[in-house]
C-alpha positions, -999 to +999 in steps of 0.1 A: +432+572-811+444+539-826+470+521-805+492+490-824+519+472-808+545+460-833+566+448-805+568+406-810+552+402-771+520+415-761+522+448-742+507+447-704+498+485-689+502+478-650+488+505-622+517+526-607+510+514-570+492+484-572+504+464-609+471+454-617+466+449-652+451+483-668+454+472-702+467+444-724+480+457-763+485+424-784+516+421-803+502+431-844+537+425-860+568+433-857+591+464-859+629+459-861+662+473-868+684+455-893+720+450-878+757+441-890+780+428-868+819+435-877+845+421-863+873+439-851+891+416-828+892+380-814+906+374-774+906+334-772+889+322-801+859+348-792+849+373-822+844+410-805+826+430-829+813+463-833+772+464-838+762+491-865+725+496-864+706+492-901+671+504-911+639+498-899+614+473-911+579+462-903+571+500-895+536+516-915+538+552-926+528+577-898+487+579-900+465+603-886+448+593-853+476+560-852+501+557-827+527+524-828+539+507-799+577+501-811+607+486-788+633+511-770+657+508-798+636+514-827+620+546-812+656+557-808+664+552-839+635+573-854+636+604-830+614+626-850+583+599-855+556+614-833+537+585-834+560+558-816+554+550-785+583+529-766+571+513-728+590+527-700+590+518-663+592+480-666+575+459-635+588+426-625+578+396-609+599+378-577+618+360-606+628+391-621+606+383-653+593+415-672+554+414-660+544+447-673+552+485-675+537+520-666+533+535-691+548+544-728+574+573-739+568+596-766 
């Protein structure tokens, strides 16, 4: 099985218990979600707007034997793709900085 991360970050795999490093995916593009912002309203000078979610770009054709590593948002918007794979279970350092997760969500 073929693993590619189209996230724009490499992807760190971290053990459960101890978050050592099991495995590092390198970012290999970038899958992402047009968006439109519309306004509907301004309180002080500050737009408030409603998000409306576009297509996806940057995303190959489902392959045989490929799985993509996509963000949270992009899996969601393509519920029936088999083949993406969104990480889950995000570990943090002291700082609160995104270090790694546990694993991926089919």
């Amino acid at each position: 099985m073929d693993i590619v991360n189209l996230t724009p970050h490499d992807i760190v795999i971290v053990d459960n218990f101890t978050h050592d490093v099991i495995k590092t995916y390198p970012s290999k593009g970038n899958a992402r979600i047009s968006v439109l912002y519309m306004e509907k309203e301004n309180i002080n000078g500050v737009p408030i707007v409603d998000e409306v979610l576009g297509s996806v770009y940057g995303l190959p054709e489902k392959e045989e034997e490929h799985y993509y590593i996509v963000s949270n948002i992009v899996k969601a918007q393509l519920p029936d793709r088999e083949d993406l794979l969104a990480p889950v279970d995000f570990v943090r350092d002291m700082q609160g900085k995104i270090i790694g997760c546990k694993g991926f969500r089919r």
